[in-house]
C-alpha positions as CSV (number, residue, x, y, z in Angstrom):
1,X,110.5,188.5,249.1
2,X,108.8,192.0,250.2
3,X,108.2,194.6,247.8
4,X,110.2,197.8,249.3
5,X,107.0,200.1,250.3
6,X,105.1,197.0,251.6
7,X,103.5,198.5,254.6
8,X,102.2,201.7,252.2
9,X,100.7,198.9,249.9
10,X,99.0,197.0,252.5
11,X,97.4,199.9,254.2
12,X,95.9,201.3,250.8
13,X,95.4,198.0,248.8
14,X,91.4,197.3,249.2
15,X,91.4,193.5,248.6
16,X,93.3,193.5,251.9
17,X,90.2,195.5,253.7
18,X,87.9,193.1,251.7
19,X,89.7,190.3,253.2
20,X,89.1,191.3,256.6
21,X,85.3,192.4,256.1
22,X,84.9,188.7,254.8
23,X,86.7,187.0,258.0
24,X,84.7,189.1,260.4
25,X,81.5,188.3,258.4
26,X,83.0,184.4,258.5
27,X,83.5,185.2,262.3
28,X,79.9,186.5,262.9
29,X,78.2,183.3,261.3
30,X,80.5,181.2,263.6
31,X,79.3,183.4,266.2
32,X,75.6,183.0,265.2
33,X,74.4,180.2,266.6
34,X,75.6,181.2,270.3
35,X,73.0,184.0,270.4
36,X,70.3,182.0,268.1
37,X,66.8,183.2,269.2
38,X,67.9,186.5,271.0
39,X,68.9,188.7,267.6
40,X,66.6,188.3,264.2
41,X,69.0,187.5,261.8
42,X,68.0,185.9,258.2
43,X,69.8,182.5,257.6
44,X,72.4,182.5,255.3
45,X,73.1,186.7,255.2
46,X,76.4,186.2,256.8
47,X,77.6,183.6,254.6
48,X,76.2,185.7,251.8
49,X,77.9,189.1,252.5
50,X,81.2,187.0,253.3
51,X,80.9,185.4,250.2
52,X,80.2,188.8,247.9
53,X,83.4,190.8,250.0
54,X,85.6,187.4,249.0
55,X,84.5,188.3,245.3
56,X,85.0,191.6,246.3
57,X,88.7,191.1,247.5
58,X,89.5,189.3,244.3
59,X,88.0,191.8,241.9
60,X,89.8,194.2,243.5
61,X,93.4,192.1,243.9
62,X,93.4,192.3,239.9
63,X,92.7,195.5,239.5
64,X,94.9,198.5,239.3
65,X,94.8,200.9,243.0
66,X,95.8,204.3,242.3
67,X,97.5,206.3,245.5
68,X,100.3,203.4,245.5
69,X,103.5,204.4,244.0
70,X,106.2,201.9,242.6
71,X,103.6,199.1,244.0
72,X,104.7,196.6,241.1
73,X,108.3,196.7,241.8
């Protein structure tokens, strides 16, 4: 059940960016403790930024995203 111009929407739609910002940041705490002691890294900053792009993703999945035509049909 695609919407006709899905491809357009998920190229422009930024909860979709913020989405992948937050995996990557998910995949760089997993990532973490492999190089632990080589790279100064606060604890927790990963997990932090990951969790404000997940709130970021959701803000912006409500909100309307101009540059998308006939998005809601």
């Amino acid at each position: 059940m695609f919407i006709s111009n899905w491809w357009q929407v998920l190229k422009r739609a930024w909860s979709i960016r913020w989405i992948v910002l937050a995996g990557l940041l998910s995949g760089l705490e997993v990532f973490l403790p492999i190089i632990d002691g080589s790279v100064e890294i606060p604890r927790g900053l990963f997990a932090a930024l990951s969790g404000a792009a997940t709130c970021a993703a959701f803000i912006s999945r409500i909100l309307a995203q101009k540059g998308v035509s006939d998005a809601d049909q």
